[in-house]
N, C-alpha and C positions, 0 to 999 in steps of 0.2 A: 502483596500490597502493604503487611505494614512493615517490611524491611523497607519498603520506597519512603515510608512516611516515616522511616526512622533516619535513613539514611540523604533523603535529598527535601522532607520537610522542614518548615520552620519551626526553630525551635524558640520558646518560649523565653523573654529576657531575662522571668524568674531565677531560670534553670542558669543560661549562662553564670548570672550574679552569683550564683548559688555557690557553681563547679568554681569562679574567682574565687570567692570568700575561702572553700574549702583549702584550695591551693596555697592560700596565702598563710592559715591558720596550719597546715601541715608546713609550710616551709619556714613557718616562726620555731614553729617545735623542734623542727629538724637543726636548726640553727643553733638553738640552745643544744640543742646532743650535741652538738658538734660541738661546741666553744667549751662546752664544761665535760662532758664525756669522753671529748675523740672521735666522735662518730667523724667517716668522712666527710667533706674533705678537711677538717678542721687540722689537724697537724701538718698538712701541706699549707692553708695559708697562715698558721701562727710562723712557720719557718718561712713562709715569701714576707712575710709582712716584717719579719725581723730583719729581713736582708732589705728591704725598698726603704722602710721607718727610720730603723734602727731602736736602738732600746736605750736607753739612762745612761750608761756606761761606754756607750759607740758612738762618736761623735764622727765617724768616718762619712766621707759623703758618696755618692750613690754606688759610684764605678767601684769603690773599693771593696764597697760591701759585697758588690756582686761574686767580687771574687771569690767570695766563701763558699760560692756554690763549687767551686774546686780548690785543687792543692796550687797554694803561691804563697812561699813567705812574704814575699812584696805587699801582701796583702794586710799586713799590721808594720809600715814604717815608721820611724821615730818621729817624731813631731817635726825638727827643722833641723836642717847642718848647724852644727856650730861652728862658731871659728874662734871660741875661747883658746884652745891649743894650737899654734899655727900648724899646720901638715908638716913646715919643716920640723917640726919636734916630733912627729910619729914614724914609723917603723912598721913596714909591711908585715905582719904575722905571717911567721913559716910555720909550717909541720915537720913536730920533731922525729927523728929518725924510727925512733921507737913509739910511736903512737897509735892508740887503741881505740877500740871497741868503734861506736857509729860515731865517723870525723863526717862532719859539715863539709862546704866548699867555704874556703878561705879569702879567695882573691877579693880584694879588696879591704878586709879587715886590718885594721889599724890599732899599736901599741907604742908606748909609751913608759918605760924603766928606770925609773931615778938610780944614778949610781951607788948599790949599796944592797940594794932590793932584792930580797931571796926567796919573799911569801908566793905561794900560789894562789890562785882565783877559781873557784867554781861558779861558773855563770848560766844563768837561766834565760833564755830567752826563743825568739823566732831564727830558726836557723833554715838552711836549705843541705839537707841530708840527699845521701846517696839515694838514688831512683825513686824520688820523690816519697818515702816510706813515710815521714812525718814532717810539721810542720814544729813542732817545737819540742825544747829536748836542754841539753844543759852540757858546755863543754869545761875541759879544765884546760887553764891557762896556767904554764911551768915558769919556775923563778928565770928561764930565762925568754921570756919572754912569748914563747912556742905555745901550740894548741899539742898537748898530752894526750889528751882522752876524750873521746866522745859518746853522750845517752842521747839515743833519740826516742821522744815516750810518743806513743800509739796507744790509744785504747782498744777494747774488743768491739765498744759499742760505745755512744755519745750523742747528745742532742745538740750542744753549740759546738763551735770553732776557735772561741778564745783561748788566749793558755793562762788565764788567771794570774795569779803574782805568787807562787806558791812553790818553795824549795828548801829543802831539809837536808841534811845529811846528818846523820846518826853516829853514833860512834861505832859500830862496827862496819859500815860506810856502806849503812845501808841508803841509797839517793830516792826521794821520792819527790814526786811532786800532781799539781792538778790541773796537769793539760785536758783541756776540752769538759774539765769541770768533775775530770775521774781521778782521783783519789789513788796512784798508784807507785809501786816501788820497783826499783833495780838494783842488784848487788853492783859494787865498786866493778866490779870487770865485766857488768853488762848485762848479767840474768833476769831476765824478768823474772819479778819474785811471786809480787802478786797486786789484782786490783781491788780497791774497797766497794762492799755493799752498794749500790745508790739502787733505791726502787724508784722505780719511776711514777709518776702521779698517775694514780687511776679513775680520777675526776677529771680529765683534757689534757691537752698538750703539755708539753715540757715549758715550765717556764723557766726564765732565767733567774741567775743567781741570787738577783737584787731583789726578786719578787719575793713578798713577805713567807709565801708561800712557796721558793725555792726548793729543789730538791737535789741540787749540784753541788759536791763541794767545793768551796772556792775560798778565795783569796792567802793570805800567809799559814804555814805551817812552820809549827816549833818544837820543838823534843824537850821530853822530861818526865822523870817517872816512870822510863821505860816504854814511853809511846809517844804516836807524832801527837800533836795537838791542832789542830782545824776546825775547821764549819762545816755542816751540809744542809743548808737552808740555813734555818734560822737555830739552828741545834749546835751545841759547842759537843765536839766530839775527843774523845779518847781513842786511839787507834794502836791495837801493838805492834811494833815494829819489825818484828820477826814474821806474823802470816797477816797482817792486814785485818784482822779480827776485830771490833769495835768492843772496846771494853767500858769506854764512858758516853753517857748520852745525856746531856743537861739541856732540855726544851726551852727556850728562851718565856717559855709560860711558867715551868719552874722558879725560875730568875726573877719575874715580875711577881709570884707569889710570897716568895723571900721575902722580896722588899716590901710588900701590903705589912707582913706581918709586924716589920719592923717601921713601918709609916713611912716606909719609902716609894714614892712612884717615877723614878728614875726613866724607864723607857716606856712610860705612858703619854708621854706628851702629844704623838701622832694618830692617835686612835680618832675613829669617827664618830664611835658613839660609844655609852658606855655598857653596854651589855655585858654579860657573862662570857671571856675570853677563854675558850682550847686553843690546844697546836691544831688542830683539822680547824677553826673557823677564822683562821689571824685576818685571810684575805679580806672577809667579810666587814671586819671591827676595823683595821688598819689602812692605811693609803698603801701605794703599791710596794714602795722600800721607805720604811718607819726608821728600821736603824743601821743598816750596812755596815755587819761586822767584820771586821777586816783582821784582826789579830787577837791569839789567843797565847799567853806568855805563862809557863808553869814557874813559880817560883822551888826552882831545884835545894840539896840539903846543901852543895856547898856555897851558895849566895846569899843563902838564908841570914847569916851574919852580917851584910850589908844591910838590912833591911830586918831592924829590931822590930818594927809596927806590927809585919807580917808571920805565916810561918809556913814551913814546906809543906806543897801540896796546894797554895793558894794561887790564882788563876786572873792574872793580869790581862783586861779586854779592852778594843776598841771598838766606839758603836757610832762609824764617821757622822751618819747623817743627826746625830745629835749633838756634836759635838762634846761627848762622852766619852773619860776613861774612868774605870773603876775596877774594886779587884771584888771576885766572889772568894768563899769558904767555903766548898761542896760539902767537907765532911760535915761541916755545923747549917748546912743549906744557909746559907745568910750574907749579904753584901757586907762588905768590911771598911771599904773606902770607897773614895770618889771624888773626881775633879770633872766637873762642867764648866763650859765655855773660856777656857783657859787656851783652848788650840781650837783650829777649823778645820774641816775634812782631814783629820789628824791618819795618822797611818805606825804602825810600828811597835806601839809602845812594850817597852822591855825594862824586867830588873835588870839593869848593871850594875856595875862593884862599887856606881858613886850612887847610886839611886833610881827614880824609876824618869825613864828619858824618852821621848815619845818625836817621831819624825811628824810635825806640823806642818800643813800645805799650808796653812795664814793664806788662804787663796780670798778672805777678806783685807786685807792689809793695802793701802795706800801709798806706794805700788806691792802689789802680792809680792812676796818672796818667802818661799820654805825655807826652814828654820828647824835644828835642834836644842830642847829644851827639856827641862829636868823639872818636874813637878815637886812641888814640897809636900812632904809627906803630913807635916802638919798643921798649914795654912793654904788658902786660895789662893796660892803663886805660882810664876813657873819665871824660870830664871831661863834666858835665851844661852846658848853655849855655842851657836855655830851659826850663821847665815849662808845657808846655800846657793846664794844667788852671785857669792861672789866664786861660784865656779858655774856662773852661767846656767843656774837650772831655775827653769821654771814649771814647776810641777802643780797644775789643777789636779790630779788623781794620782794614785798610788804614790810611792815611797818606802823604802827599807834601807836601814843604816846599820851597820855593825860598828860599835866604839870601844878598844881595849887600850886603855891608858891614853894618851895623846894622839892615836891613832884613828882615824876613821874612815870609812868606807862605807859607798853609796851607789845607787842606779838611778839615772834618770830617764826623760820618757824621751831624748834626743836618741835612743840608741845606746850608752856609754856607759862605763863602768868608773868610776872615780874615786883612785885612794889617797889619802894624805894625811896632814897632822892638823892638828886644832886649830892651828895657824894659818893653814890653808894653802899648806906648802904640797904642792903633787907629786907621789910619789910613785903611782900606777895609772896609768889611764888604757884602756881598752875601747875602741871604738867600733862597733859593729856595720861594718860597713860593707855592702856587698858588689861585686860590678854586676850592670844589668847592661845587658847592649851595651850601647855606646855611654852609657852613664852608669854612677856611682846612686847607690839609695844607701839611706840607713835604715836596721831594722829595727825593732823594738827588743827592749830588754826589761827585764821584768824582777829580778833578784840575784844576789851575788853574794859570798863568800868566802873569806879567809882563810887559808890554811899553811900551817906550816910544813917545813921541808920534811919533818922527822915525821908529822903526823901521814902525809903522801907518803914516805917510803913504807913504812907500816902498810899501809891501805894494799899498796899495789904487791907489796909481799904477797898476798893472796891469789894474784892472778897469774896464771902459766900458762904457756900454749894458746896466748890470746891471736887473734886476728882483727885486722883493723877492717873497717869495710868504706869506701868512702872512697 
Protein backbone atom coordinates (compact mmCIF):
# COMPACT_ATOMS: atom_id res chain seq x y z
CA UNK A 1 0.00 0.00 0.00
CA UNK A 2 2.52 2.56 0.47
CA UNK A 3 4.63 1.66 -2.61
CA UNK A 4 0.71 2.54 -4.37
CA UNK A 5 0.77 5.88 -2.42
CA UNK A 6 4.19 6.34 -3.34
CA UNK A 7 4.21 5.40 -6.72
CA UNK A 8 0.59 6.31 -8.26
CA UNK A 9 -0.52 8.98 -5.25
CA UNK A 10 -0.57 12.53 -5.40
CA UNK A 11 2.19 14.22 -4.80
CA UNK A 12 2.26 17.27 -2.87
CA UNK A 13 3.01 20.84 -5.13
CA UNK A 14 5.51 21.49 -2.14
CA UNK A 15 7.54 18.77 -3.05
CA UNK A 16 7.44 19.16 -6.91
CA UNK A 17 8.64 23.18 -6.26
CA UNK A 18 10.99 21.77 -4.06
CA UNK A 19 12.72 18.74 -6.61
CA UNK A 20 12.48 22.21 -9.40
CA UNK A 21 14.33 24.51 -7.27
CA UNK A 22 16.75 21.74 -6.34
CA UNK A 23 17.41 20.94 -10.00
CA UNK A 24 17.79 24.19 -10.95
CA UNK A 25 20.33 25.28 -8.06
CA UNK A 26 22.38 21.88 -8.92
CA UNK A 27 22.50 22.83 -12.69
CA UNK A 28 23.69 26.66 -11.83
CA UNK A 29 26.60 24.88 -9.97
CA UNK A 30 27.24 22.51 -12.37
CA UNK A 31 27.42 25.27 -15.10
CA UNK A 32 29.90 27.34 -13.24
CA UNK A 33 32.18 23.81 -13.05
CA UNK A 34 31.79 23.59 -16.28
CA UNK A 35 32.68 27.13 -17.62
CA UNK A 36 35.47 27.79 -15.07
CA UNK A 37 36.78 24.12 -14.23
CA UNK A 38 36.15 21.97 -17.41
CA UNK A 39 33.76 19.94 -15.94
CA UNK A 40 31.69 18.42 -18.82
CA UNK A 41 30.36 19.44 -21.31
CA UNK A 42 32.11 22.77 -20.88
CA UNK A 43 35.21 22.29 -23.43
CA UNK A 44 32.86 20.83 -26.10
CA UNK A 45 30.72 23.84 -26.06
CA UNK A 46 33.57 26.64 -25.57
CA UNK A 47 35.04 24.66 -29.01
CA UNK A 48 31.20 24.57 -30.73
CA UNK A 49 30.80 28.09 -29.61
CA UNK A 50 34.19 29.20 -31.12
CA UNK A 51 33.26 27.57 -34.50
CA UNK A 52 29.29 29.07 -34.68
CA UNK A 53 30.46 32.88 -32.83
CA UNK A 54 33.59 33.05 -33.65
CA UNK A 55 36.17 35.07 -31.53
CA UNK A 56 37.92 38.83 -31.97
CA UNK A 57 40.29 37.73 -34.43
CA UNK A 58 37.89 35.36 -36.77
CA UNK A 59 35.97 37.34 -38.77
CA UNK A 60 35.20 34.26 -41.09
CA UNK A 61 31.50 33.61 -41.51
CA UNK A 62 29.71 30.42 -40.50
CA UNK A 63 30.34 27.73 -43.37
CA UNK A 64 34.06 28.57 -43.06
CA UNK A 65 34.37 28.10 -39.67
CA UNK A 66 32.69 24.93 -39.69
CA UNK A 67 35.33 23.78 -41.51
CA UNK A 68 37.75 23.54 -38.71
CA UNK A 69 35.96 20.87 -37.34
CA UNK A 70 38.26 19.10 -40.25
CA UNK A 71 41.41 19.23 -42.28
CA UNK A 72 40.88 21.99 -45.45
CA UNK A 73 43.32 24.75 -46.24
CA UNK A 74 40.44 26.40 -47.99
CA UNK A 75 39.43 27.05 -44.74
CA UNK A 76 41.61 30.29 -43.91
CA UNK A 77 41.47 32.12 -47.90
CA UNK A 78 43.01 35.44 -48.50
CA UNK A 79 40.57 38.09 -48.20
CA UNK A 80 39.96 39.03 -52.00
CA UNK A 81 41.72 38.35 -55.69
CA UNK A 82 43.78 41.00 -56.52
CA UNK A 83 44.29 42.24 -59.92
CA UNK A 84 47.17 44.87 -58.89
CA UNK A 85 49.55 42.26 -61.00
CA UNK A 86 47.88 41.39 -64.18
CA UNK A 87 48.16 37.39 -64.53
CA UNK A 88 49.81 38.10 -67.62
CA UNK A 89 52.84 39.11 -65.47
CA UNK A 90 52.79 35.89 -63.36
CA UNK A 91 54.40 32.59 -63.95
CA UNK A 92 53.01 29.16 -62.89
CA UNK A 93 55.34 27.89 -59.89
CA UNK A 94 57.10 24.60 -60.86
CA UNK A 95 58.95 22.25 -58.62
CA UNK A 96 62.41 22.12 -58.74
CA UNK A 97 64.05 19.05 -59.77
CA UNK A 98 65.80 18.65 -56.57
CA UNK A 99 63.23 19.48 -54.02
CA UNK A 100 62.80 18.50 -50.46
CA UNK A 101 61.45 17.70 -47.30
CA UNK A 102 57.14 18.12 -46.96
CA UNK A 103 56.32 19.90 -50.78
CA UNK A 104 52.56 21.36 -50.82
CA UNK A 105 50.54 20.79 -54.05
CA UNK A 106 51.47 23.63 -56.25
CA UNK A 107 48.91 24.01 -59.13
CA UNK A 108 47.88 27.02 -59.27
CA UNK A 109 50.45 28.97 -57.38
CA UNK A 110 51.73 32.01 -59.00
CA UNK A 111 55.16 34.07 -59.39
CA UNK A 112 56.64 36.80 -60.43
CA UNK A 113 60.70 37.60 -61.02
CA UNK A 114 62.13 40.96 -61.86
CA UNK A 115 65.02 40.35 -64.15
CA UNK A 116 68.15 40.45 -62.05
CA UNK A 117 66.62 38.64 -58.76
CA UNK A 118 68.62 35.90 -57.10
CA UNK A 119 67.25 36.24 -53.16
CA UNK A 120 65.14 33.44 -52.06
CA UNK A 121 61.78 33.39 -49.91
CA UNK A 122 60.81 31.48 -46.90
CA UNK A 123 57.14 31.66 -46.66
CA UNK A 124 54.84 30.93 -43.94
CA UNK A 125 51.49 30.21 -44.55
CA UNK A 126 48.14 27.68 -45.29
CA UNK A 127 49.25 25.09 -47.49
CA UNK A 128 47.71 21.79 -48.76
CA UNK A 129 50.43 19.08 -47.83
CA UNK A 130 50.75 15.45 -48.87
CA UNK A 131 47.85 13.20 -47.36
CA UNK A 132 46.33 15.96 -45.58
CA UNK A 133 49.32 15.61 -42.52
CA UNK A 134 48.95 19.53 -41.96
CA UNK A 135 47.40 22.46 -42.63
CA UNK A 136 50.07 24.95 -42.21
CA UNK A 137 53.80 24.73 -42.62
CA UNK A 138 56.41 27.16 -44.40
CA UNK A 139 57.91 26.67 -48.04
CA UNK A 140 61.03 28.03 -49.69
CA UNK A 141 60.77 29.75 -52.83
CA UNK A 142 64.61 29.48 -55.19
CA UNK A 143 66.06 32.51 -57.01
CA UNK A 144 64.62 30.88 -59.77
CA UNK A 145 61.60 31.17 -59.11
CA UNK A 146 60.77 27.06 -58.09
CA UNK A 147 59.35 25.87 -54.67
CA UNK A 148 62.94 24.07 -53.07
CA UNK A 149 61.77 23.02 -49.82
CA UNK A 150 59.02 22.13 -47.89
CA UNK A 151 58.12 22.14 -43.52
CA UNK A 152 54.82 20.99 -42.73
CA UNK A 153 54.40 21.77 -38.78
CA UNK A 154 51.76 19.40 -37.00
CA UNK A 155 51.64 19.52 -33.22
CA UNK A 156 51.40 16.58 -30.83
CA UNK A 157 48.29 18.16 -29.25
CA UNK A 158 46.41 21.81 -29.63
CA UNK A 159 43.26 23.63 -28.67
CA UNK A 160 42.70 25.89 -31.99
CA UNK A 161 43.29 25.69 -35.73
CA UNK A 162 44.89 29.03 -36.55
CA UNK A 163 48.40 29.27 -37.58
CA UNK A 164 49.19 32.56 -35.94
CA UNK A 165 51.75 34.95 -37.83
CA UNK A 166 54.65 33.32 -36.29
CA UNK A 167 58.23 32.50 -38.38
CA UNK A 168 61.80 32.46 -37.44
CA UNK A 169 64.57 31.01 -38.80
CA UNK A 170 67.76 31.04 -36.74
CA UNK A 171 71.00 31.06 -37.99
CA UNK A 172 71.80 27.58 -37.88
CA UNK A 173 68.45 27.24 -39.66
CA UNK A 174 66.92 26.10 -37.12
CA UNK A 175 62.67 26.99 -38.64
CA UNK A 176 60.16 27.44 -36.12
CA UNK A 177 57.10 28.63 -35.95
CA UNK A 178 53.28 28.74 -33.89
CA UNK A 179 50.90 26.73 -35.81
CA UNK A 180 47.82 25.94 -33.74
CA UNK A 181 49.28 28.21 -31.05
CA UNK A 182 52.38 25.46 -30.46
CA UNK A 183 55.57 26.88 -30.07
CA UNK A 184 57.57 24.55 -32.41
CA UNK A 185 60.91 23.76 -34.25
CA UNK A 186 62.47 21.86 -37.35
CA UNK A 187 65.99 21.61 -38.62
CA UNK A 188 66.63 23.09 -42.25
CA UNK A 189 66.19 19.42 -43.90
CA UNK A 190 63.11 18.60 -41.87
CA UNK A 191 63.61 17.14 -38.33
CA UNK A 192 61.41 17.69 -35.94
CA UNK A 193 63.51 19.08 -33.15
CA UNK A 194 61.18 19.93 -30.54
CA UNK A 195 57.81 21.47 -29.26
CA UNK A 196 57.62 24.30 -26.47
CA UNK A 197 56.04 23.91 -22.80
CA UNK A 198 52.20 25.22 -23.04
CA UNK A 199 50.25 23.99 -19.81
CA UNK A 200 47.03 24.18 -20.46
CA UNK A 201 44.57 26.11 -18.02
CA UNK A 202 43.34 24.27 -15.07
CA UNK A 203 40.49 26.72 -14.21
CA UNK A 204 38.17 25.66 -17.90
CA UNK A 205 38.61 25.45 -21.36
CA UNK A 206 41.28 26.63 -23.43
CA UNK A 207 41.01 30.13 -24.28
CA UNK A 208 42.20 31.80 -27.16
CA UNK A 209 45.25 33.68 -27.72
CA UNK A 210 43.71 37.13 -27.39
CA UNK A 211 42.18 36.34 -23.93
CA UNK A 212 43.97 38.22 -21.20
CA UNK A 213 44.14 34.95 -19.75
CA UNK A 214 45.62 33.17 -22.89
CA UNK A 215 47.76 30.24 -22.69
CA UNK A 216 48.80 29.63 -26.48
CA UNK A 217 51.78 31.01 -27.99
CA UNK A 218 51.10 33.21 -30.58
CA UNK A 219 51.64 35.84 -32.84
CA UNK A 220 55.46 36.94 -34.32
CA UNK A 221 58.77 35.35 -33.28
CA UNK A 222 62.28 36.88 -33.40
CA UNK A 223 65.88 35.67 -32.58
CA UNK A 224 68.49 37.23 -30.47
CA UNK A 225 70.50 36.36 -27.70
CA UNK A 226 70.61 32.93 -28.78
CA UNK A 227 66.64 32.28 -28.46
CA UNK A 228 63.43 32.63 -30.34
CA UNK A 229 61.72 35.55 -28.75
CA UNK A 230 57.50 35.12 -28.55
CA UNK A 231 54.28 35.29 -26.36
CA UNK A 232 52.38 32.71 -24.61
CA UNK A 233 49.40 34.55 -23.19
CA UNK A 234 50.25 37.51 -21.97
CA UNK A 235 53.95 36.49 -20.94
CA UNK A 236 56.94 37.73 -23.16
CA UNK A 237 59.07 34.57 -23.38
CA UNK A 238 62.74 33.66 -24.02
CA UNK A 239 62.93 30.25 -25.76
CA UNK A 240 66.55 28.44 -26.53
CA UNK A 241 66.94 27.50 -29.85
CA UNK A 242 68.65 24.46 -29.80
CA UNK A 243 65.87 22.14 -27.25
CA UNK A 244 62.92 24.51 -27.08
CA UNK A 245 63.71 25.07 -23.14
CA UNK A 246 62.25 28.43 -21.89
CA UNK A 247 64.96 30.50 -20.43
CA UNK A 248 63.03 33.95 -19.99
CA UNK A 249 59.64 34.56 -18.50
CA UNK A 250 58.64 38.25 -18.17
CA UNK A 251 54.69 38.27 -16.76
CA UNK A 252 53.17 41.23 -18.36
CA UNK A 253 52.32 42.02 -14.40
CA UNK A 254 56.16 42.31 -14.06
CA UNK A 255 56.09 44.99 -16.87
CA UNK A 256 53.13 47.06 -15.22
CA UNK A 257 54.99 46.75 -11.85
CA UNK A 258 58.13 48.47 -13.57
CA UNK A 259 56.23 51.02 -14.65
CA UNK A 260 54.17 51.97 -11.13
CA UNK A 261 57.67 52.25 -9.90
CA UNK A 262 58.70 54.51 -12.23
CA UNK A 263 55.03 56.52 -12.46
CA UNK A 264 54.28 54.79 -15.43
CA UNK A 265 50.84 53.26 -16.16
CA UNK A 266 51.32 52.38 -19.71
CA UNK A 267 49.09 49.26 -20.00
CA UNK A 268 46.69 50.12 -17.46
CA UNK A 269 44.36 51.93 -19.27
CA UNK A 270 41.76 48.74 -19.86
CA UNK A 271 41.45 47.35 -16.56
CA UNK A 272 37.91 47.24 -14.88
CA UNK A 273 38.54 48.05 -11.59
CA UNK A 274 41.34 48.92 -9.62
CA UNK A 275 42.15 46.08 -7.29
CA UNK A 276 45.31 44.30 -6.57
CA UNK A 277 46.57 42.72 -10.15
CA UNK A 278 48.27 38.90 -10.40
CA UNK A 279 49.14 36.91 -13.60
CA UNK A 280 46.32 34.26 -12.15
CA UNK A 281 43.56 37.22 -11.76
CA UNK A 282 44.34 39.50 -15.17
CA UNK A 283 40.64 38.02 -16.38
CA UNK A 284 38.95 39.19 -13.48
CA UNK A 285 40.65 43.25 -13.35
CA UNK A 286 40.92 43.30 -17.23
CA UNK A 287 38.32 43.24 -20.39
CA UNK A 288 38.84 40.22 -22.46
CA UNK A 289 42.13 41.43 -24.86
CA UNK A 290 43.48 44.70 -22.91
CA UNK A 291 46.59 44.73 -25.01
CA UNK A 292 47.29 42.14 -27.88
CA UNK A 293 50.88 41.64 -27.98
CA UNK A 294 51.93 40.99 -31.27
CA UNK A 295 55.84 41.40 -31.52
CA UNK A 296 58.70 41.10 -29.39
CA UNK A 297 62.21 42.57 -30.96
CA UNK A 298 65.59 41.76 -29.05
CA UNK A 299 67.94 44.61 -29.65
CA UNK A 300 71.10 42.22 -30.96
CA UNK A 301 75.12 43.57 -30.09
CA UNK A 302 75.66 44.25 -33.79
CA UNK A 303 72.54 46.92 -34.24
CA UNK A 304 73.21 48.16 -31.02
CA UNK A 305 75.28 51.05 -32.73
CA UNK A 306 72.23 52.04 -34.73
CA UNK A 307 70.49 52.78 -31.74
CA UNK A 308 72.75 55.07 -29.36
CA UNK A 309 69.41 55.55 -26.86
CA UNK A 310 69.31 51.82 -26.38
CA UNK A 311 71.58 48.82 -25.28
CA UNK A 312 71.95 45.10 -26.15
CA UNK A 313 69.67 42.97 -24.50
CA UNK A 314 66.67 45.64 -24.59
CA UNK A 315 63.33 44.29 -25.77
CA UNK A 316 61.31 46.23 -28.49
CA UNK A 317 57.18 45.43 -28.08
CA UNK A 318 53.98 45.78 -29.62
CA UNK A 319 50.83 46.11 -27.47
CA UNK A 320 48.07 46.46 -30.84
CA UNK A 321 45.11 47.12 -28.81
CA UNK A 322 46.70 50.11 -27.33
CA UNK A 323 48.14 51.50 -29.72
CA UNK A 324 51.59 51.04 -27.99
CA UNK A 325 55.23 50.63 -28.82
CA UNK A 326 57.78 50.65 -26.11
CA UNK A 327 61.17 49.10 -25.31
CA UNK A 328 61.70 47.32 -21.75
CA UNK A 329 65.23 46.74 -19.79
CA UNK A 330 64.87 43.36 -18.19
CA UNK A 331 68.21 43.47 -16.75
CA UNK A 332 67.39 47.00 -14.87
CA UNK A 333 63.47 45.58 -14.67
CA UNK A 334 62.35 49.12 -15.91
CA UNK A 335 60.58 50.65 -19.15
CA UNK A 336 63.04 52.78 -21.24
CA UNK A 337 60.94 54.24 -23.89
CA UNK A 338 57.71 54.72 -25.48
CA UNK A 339 55.62 56.00 -28.27
CA UNK A 340 51.61 55.96 -27.98
CA UNK A 341 49.10 56.67 -30.51
CA UNK A 342 51.58 57.52 -33.16
CA UNK A 343 50.28 54.02 -35.20
CA UNK A 344 46.92 52.03 -35.06
CA UNK A 345 46.73 48.21 -34.59
CA UNK A 346 50.36 48.55 -35.36
CA UNK A 347 52.25 45.18 -36.05
CA UNK A 348 56.01 44.55 -36.44
CA UNK A 349 58.09 46.87 -34.82
CA UNK A 350 61.77 46.25 -35.35
CA UNK A 351 65.33 47.85 -34.66
CA UNK A 352 66.75 48.34 -38.16
CA UNK A 353 70.12 49.89 -39.32
CA UNK A 354 68.10 53.55 -39.84
CA UNK A 355 65.95 53.10 -36.50
CA UNK A 356 63.07 51.66 -34.85
CA UNK A 357 60.25 51.09 -37.98
CA UNK A 358 57.21 49.62 -37.03
CA UNK A 359 54.35 48.09 -39.94
CA UNK A 360 51.07 50.44 -39.01
CA UNK A 361 47.65 49.10 -40.07
CA UNK A 362 46.32 53.14 -39.77
CA UNK A 363 43.21 50.94 -40.06
CA UNK A 364 41.82 54.56 -38.59
CA UNK A 365 42.95 56.72 -41.50
CA UNK A 366 40.53 58.38 -44.09
CA UNK A 367 40.59 56.04 -46.35
CA UNK A 368 42.69 53.31 -44.15
CA UNK A 369 45.95 52.40 -45.83
CA UNK A 370 48.96 50.49 -43.95
CA UNK A 371 51.98 52.44 -43.94
CA UNK A 372 55.72 52.08 -42.90
CA UNK A 373 57.05 54.40 -40.46
CA UNK A 374 60.14 55.04 -38.31
CA UNK A 375 59.42 56.48 -34.77
CA UNK A 376 61.72 59.17 -33.52
CA UNK A 377 63.51 58.15 -30.92
CA UNK A 378 63.50 61.52 -29.25
CA UNK A 379 60.10 63.16 -29.91
CA UNK A 380 56.40 62.18 -30.54
CA UNK A 381 56.84 61.58 -34.25
CA UNK A 382 56.85 59.11 -36.70
CA UNK A 383 57.91 59.85 -40.08
CA UNK A 384 55.83 57.61 -42.99
CA UNK A 385 58.64 55.87 -45.21
CA UNK A 386 56.38 53.59 -47.34
CA UNK A 387 52.45 53.41 -48.13
CA UNK A 388 51.33 50.07 -48.66
CA UNK A 389 48.39 50.58 -50.33
CA UNK A 390 49.83 51.54 -53.42
CA UNK A 391 50.74 47.75 -53.87
CA UNK A 392 47.12 47.30 -53.29
CA UNK A 393 47.00 45.92 -49.52
CA UNK A 394 44.64 46.51 -47.26
CA UNK A 395 45.31 45.20 -44.12
CA UNK A 396 42.76 45.55 -40.75
CA UNK A 397 45.06 42.80 -38.92
CA UNK A 398 48.41 41.42 -39.07
CA UNK A 399 51.45 42.70 -40.99
CA UNK A 400 55.37 41.85 -41.23
CA UNK A 401 57.97 43.74 -43.17
CA UNK A 402 61.55 42.95 -43.63
CA UNK A 403 63.58 46.40 -44.89
CA UNK A 404 67.54 46.10 -45.80
CA UNK A 405 68.73 49.34 -47.36
CA UNK A 406 66.04 50.26 -50.24
CA UNK A 407 64.78 46.95 -50.14
CA UNK A 408 61.54 45.85 -48.72
CA UNK A 409 59.36 42.92 -48.29
CA UNK A 410 55.92 42.23 -47.00
CA UNK A 411 52.83 39.72 -46.66
CA UNK A 412 49.53 40.57 -47.07
CA UNK A 413 46.05 39.00 -45.95
CA UNK A 414 45.21 38.75 -50.08
CA UNK A 415 47.31 35.52 -50.01
CA UNK A 416 50.75 37.26 -51.61
CA UNK A 417 54.08 37.79 -50.97
CA UNK A 418 55.55 41.23 -52.11
CA UNK A 419 59.19 42.41 -52.65
CA UNK A 420 60.45 45.61 -53.96
CA UNK A 421 62.31 48.97 -53.35
CA UNK A 422 61.22 52.00 -51.58
CA UNK A 423 59.97 53.30 -54.60
CA UNK A 424 57.70 50.72 -54.94
CA UNK A 425 59.29 49.08 -57.81
CA UNK A 426 58.19 44.94 -57.73
CA UNK A 427 60.82 42.85 -57.74
CA UNK A 428 59.23 39.40 -56.39
CA UNK A 429 55.78 38.59 -56.10
CA UNK A 430 54.41 35.14 -54.98
CA UNK A 431 50.79 34.57 -55.10
CA UNK A 432 49.24 31.68 -53.23
CA UNK A 433 47.02 30.57 -55.19
CA UNK A 434 45.52 27.05 -55.13
CA UNK A 435 43.05 25.14 -57.95
CA UNK A 436 39.99 24.00 -56.21
CA UNK A 437 37.56 22.10 -58.72
CA UNK A 438 36.70 24.03 -61.19
CA UNK A 439 38.07 27.28 -59.45
CA UNK A 440 41.14 29.02 -58.39
CA UNK A 441 41.00 30.26 -54.36
CA UNK A 442 43.76 32.07 -52.61
CA UNK A 443 45.23 31.05 -49.40
CA UNK A 444 46.27 32.96 -46.53
CA UNK A 445 49.68 33.86 -45.77
CA UNK A 446 51.00 34.91 -42.74
CA UNK A 447 55.06 35.67 -42.87
CA UNK A 448 57.91 35.66 -45.12
CA UNK A 449 61.58 36.00 -45.56
CA UNK A 450 64.63 36.86 -47.15
CA UNK A 451 67.57 35.08 -47.88
CA UNK A 452 70.36 35.00 -49.74
CA UNK A 453 71.97 32.54 -52.20
CA UNK A 454 75.23 31.98 -50.25
CA UNK A 455 73.18 31.79 -46.89
CA UNK A 456 70.78 28.69 -48.63
CA UNK A 457 73.78 26.83 -49.95
CA UNK A 458 75.18 26.85 -46.44
CA UNK A 459 71.86 25.86 -44.93
CA UNK A 460 71.35 22.83 -47.34
CA UNK A 461 75.16 21.71 -47.07
CA UNK A 462 73.74 19.98 -43.94
CA UNK A 463 71.17 17.77 -45.66
CA UNK A 464 71.92 14.31 -47.45
CA UNK A 465 69.94 11.56 -48.43
CA UNK A 466 66.84 13.82 -48.15
CA UNK A 467 63.60 12.61 -49.65
CA UNK A 468 60.94 14.86 -50.76
CA UNK A 469 57.35 13.61 -49.89
CA UNK A 470 54.56 15.45 -51.52
Amino acid sequence: MALDKIMFGRVEGWAVGLCGLSALVLGALWGIGASRWGWFPGPAVGELRAVIVGVSTDDRDLMLRMNTLTFAPFRYPGEAESTFLPLADLSPMRLAPDAAGDVPRIDGNLTYRAPGSTDHYLVYGSFWFAEQKANWGTILIDDQGQLARGWAFEPDSYDFHGGHIGLALAPDGTVATNAHGVLMAKSWCGAPLWQADRPRPTDGPPRPHDAVDGHDWHHDISVGGGRFWTFRGTTIMGVDISTGAIIDEIPVTDVMAWGRRQGLHLLDSRRRDVEAITQTNLAERFIFDPFHFNKVDYLEEDEAAAHPDFEVGDLLISARELNLVFVIRPAEERIVWWRYGLTMRQHDPTFTDQGIEVFDNNVGAEPPRPRLVRLDPDHQTAEELFDFSQWDMDMPWAGNFERTGNRLLTVDTKGRVLSGTMDGQLDFVFENRLKRSDRYQWLTLRDASRLDVETVEQLNAQCTNERTTG
